[in-house]
N, C-alpha and C positions, 0 to 999 in steps of 0.2 A: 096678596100683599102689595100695597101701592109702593112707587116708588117716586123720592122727593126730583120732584126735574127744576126746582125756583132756582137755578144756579144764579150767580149773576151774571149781567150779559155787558157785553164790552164792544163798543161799537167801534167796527172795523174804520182804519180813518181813510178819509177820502183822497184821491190823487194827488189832487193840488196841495192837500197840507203835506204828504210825503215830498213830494216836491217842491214844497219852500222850506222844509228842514233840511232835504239837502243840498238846494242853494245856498241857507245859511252857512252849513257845515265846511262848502267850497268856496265860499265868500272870496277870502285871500286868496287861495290859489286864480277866481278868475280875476282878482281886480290885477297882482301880477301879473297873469298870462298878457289882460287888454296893455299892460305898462311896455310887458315887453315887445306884443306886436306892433304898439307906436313903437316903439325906440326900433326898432325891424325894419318899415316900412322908410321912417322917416332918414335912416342911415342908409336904407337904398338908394332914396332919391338922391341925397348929397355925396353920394361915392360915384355921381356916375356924371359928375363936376369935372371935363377937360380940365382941368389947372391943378386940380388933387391928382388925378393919376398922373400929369407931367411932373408934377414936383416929387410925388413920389420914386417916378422914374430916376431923376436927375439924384435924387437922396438913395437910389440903390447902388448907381453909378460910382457915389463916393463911398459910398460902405466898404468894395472891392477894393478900391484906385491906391489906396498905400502898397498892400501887398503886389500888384501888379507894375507899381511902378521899383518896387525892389527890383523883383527878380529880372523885371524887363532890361532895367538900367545896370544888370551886372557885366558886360561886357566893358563899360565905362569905369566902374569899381577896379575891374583885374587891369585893365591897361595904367591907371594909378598907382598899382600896387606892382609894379614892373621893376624887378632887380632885387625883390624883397622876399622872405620866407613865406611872407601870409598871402602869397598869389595862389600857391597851390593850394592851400585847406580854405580860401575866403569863400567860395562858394558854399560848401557844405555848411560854414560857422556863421553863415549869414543865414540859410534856410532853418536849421536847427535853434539859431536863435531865436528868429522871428516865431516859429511856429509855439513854442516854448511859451513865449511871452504872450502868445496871442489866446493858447490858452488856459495860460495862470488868469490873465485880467479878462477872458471871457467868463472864466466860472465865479469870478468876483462880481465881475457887471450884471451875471444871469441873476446873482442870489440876492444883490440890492436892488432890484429895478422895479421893486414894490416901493423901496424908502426915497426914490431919487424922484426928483423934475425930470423927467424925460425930455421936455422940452430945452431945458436951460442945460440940461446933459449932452445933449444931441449937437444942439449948436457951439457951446464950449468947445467936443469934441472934434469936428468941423474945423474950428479954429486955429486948431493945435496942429492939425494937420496938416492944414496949406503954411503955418511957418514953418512945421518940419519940413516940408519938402522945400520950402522956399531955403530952409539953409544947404539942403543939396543943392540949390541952383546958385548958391551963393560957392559951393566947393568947385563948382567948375575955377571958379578965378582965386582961389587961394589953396597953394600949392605949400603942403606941411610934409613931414615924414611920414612917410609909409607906415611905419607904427601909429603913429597920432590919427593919420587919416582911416586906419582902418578898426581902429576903437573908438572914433568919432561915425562912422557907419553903422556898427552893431550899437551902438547905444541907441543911434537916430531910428535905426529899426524896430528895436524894443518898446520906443515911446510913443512909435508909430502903433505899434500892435497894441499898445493899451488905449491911446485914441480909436482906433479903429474900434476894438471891441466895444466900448462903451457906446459908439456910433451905432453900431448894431443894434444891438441890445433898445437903443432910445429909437432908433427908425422904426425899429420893428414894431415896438410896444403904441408907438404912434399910428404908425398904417392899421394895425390890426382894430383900432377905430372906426375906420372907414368900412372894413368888409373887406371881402376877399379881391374885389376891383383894387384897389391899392395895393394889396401884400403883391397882386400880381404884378402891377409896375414894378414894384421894387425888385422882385424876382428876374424882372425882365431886365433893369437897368444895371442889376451883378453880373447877366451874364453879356450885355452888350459893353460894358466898360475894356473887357479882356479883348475883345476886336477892335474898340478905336486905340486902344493902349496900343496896339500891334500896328493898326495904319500908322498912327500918329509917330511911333519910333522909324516907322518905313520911311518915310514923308522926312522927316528931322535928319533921318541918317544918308538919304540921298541928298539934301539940301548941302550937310555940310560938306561931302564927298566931292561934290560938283563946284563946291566953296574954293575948298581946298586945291583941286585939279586946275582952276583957272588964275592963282593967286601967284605968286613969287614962288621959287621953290625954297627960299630962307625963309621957313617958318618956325615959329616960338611954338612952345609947349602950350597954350592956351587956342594955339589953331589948328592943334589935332582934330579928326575926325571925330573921335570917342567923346571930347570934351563936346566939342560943338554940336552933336546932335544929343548929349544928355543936359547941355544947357537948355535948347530948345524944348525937349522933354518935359522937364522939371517947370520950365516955364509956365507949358500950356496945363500942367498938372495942376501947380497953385494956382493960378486962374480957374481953374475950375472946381477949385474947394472953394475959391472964394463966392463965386455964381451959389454954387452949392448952399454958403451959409447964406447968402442972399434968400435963396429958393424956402428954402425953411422959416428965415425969418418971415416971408410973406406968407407963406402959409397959415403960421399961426394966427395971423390977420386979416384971412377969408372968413368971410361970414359964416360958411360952409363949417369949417373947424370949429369957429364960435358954439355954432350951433349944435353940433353934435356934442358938444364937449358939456352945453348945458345940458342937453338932455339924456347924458349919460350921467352927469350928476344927479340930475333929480331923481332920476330911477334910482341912482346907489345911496340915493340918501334917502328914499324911504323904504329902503329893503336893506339898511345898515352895512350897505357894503365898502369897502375900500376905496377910496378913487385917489388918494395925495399923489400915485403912480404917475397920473394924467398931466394933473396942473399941482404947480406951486404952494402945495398945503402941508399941513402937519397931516405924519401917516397916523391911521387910527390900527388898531387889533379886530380883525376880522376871524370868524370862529370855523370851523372844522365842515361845518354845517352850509353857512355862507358860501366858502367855497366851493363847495361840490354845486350849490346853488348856480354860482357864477359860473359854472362850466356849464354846467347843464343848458345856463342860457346862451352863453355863446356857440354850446353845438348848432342849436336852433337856430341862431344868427347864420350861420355857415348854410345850413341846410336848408333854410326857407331861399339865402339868397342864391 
């Protein structure tokens, strides 16, 4: 008995055609992948820009410098508060305040700082801060009641801890631009801030001491020891939020920022992602999807640099 073998025949396909179906098939993923190792390469080169890690630096610095100039300048607070109730509890209702407030308006500034200007947040914030401290340096020379003066401290503290966090929150989201060369300025200039705050009161509180020892011994309340080196203090503080906004505002007007800030757009604009975070736009709705997307590329980011 014969048997039918005419089956039909199907010819096996050749290499190169499986392998231009599945370059089709991977298309997007590599034109992505090359998008993101430009945007990789090209954020390396520009993070490794002296003048972005120093500003960075100088922008960690003030991130700290409110809460370090509270607690530094409390010896100056209690001798103010001298003859009154609120000398003994002012320390604790000054930490608990501050802390308090610092993080109500942190988990505020974390959960907007997709819908904000980071830029025009940061600097605002900046701003707020060296006149806060600038009206401590204006309480050295106006001398109110011990009640007034020390519910005008805790408020001044509060609005400090809301500047500050928003400050944060805007540094951060900026640096993390750059790469991890920047976040590490900034890292470095929170913890070097808490050492010059400590020289710097050293310096101010032997000035005034030595001030005082050579002077008349009929001295006014305005040429104590405590006033005269938290004048000094507060002095070189706001001075150096105002450096601070300076430093920021130039930054945003390096070419270097320019540049990455374009080409971090183009990427998020052909892969729909978010950017009004960055620069001054209306935010858009970013999906479930996107996200995990954008993490994925910034691990990359992290791990290639």
């Amino acid at each position: 008995m014969s048997t039918n073998t005419t089956s039909a025949y199907h010819r096996v396909p050749s290499e190169p055609e499986v392998s231009r179906a599945s370059d089709e098939f991977r298309l997007g993923d590599s034109d992505e992948q090359e998008s993101t190792d430009e945007f990789i390469h090209r954020e390396a080169a520009l993070s490794t820009d002296s003048r972005v890690r120093w500003i960075h630096f100088i922008l960690g610095c003030a991130v700290l410098l409110p809460w370090n100039a509270m607690i530094t300048a409390i010896p100056y607070f209690v001798a103010r508060l001298n003859g009154s109730p609120f000398k003994s509890t002012f320390g604790s209702s000054l930490t608990t305040t501050f802390t308090v407030a610092n993080f109500v308006f942190l988990a505020h500034a974390t959960a907007t700082v997709k819908k904000a200007s980071n830029a025009r947040r940061g600097f605002v914030s900046i701003i707020c801060l060296a006149a806060l401290v600038g009206l401590l340096t204006l309480s050295t020379y106006v001398h109110v009641a011990a009640g007034l003066f020390f519910a005008f401290v805790l408020l001044n503290a509060i609005a400090q801890a809301a500047a500050g966090s928003y400050l944060q929150t805007a540094i951060v989201a900026v640096a993390s631009l750059f790469g991890p060369s920047a976040m590490q300025s900034v890292m470095s200039g929170q913890g070097a801030v808490g050492v010059a705050i400590s020289l710097v009161q050293a310096i101010s509180a032997y000035t005034s001491v030595h001030s005082q020892s050579s002077s008349e011994t009929d001295v006014t309340l305005t040429s104590e020891p405590e006033e005269r080196s938290a004048f000094m203090f507060f002095s070189i503080s706001t001075f150096f939020l105002l450096v601070s906004a300076g430093a920021q505002a130039w930054l945003f007007r390096l070419p270097a920022y320019k540049s990455i800030i374009g080409q971090f757009n183009h990427i998020s604009h052909e892969e729909g992602l978010e950017t009004s975070n960055l620069v001054p736009h209306a935010p858009t709705t970013v999906s479930a999807k996107d996200r995990r997307s954008q993490i994925i590329r910034v691990a990359k980011t992290n791990g290639h640099l």
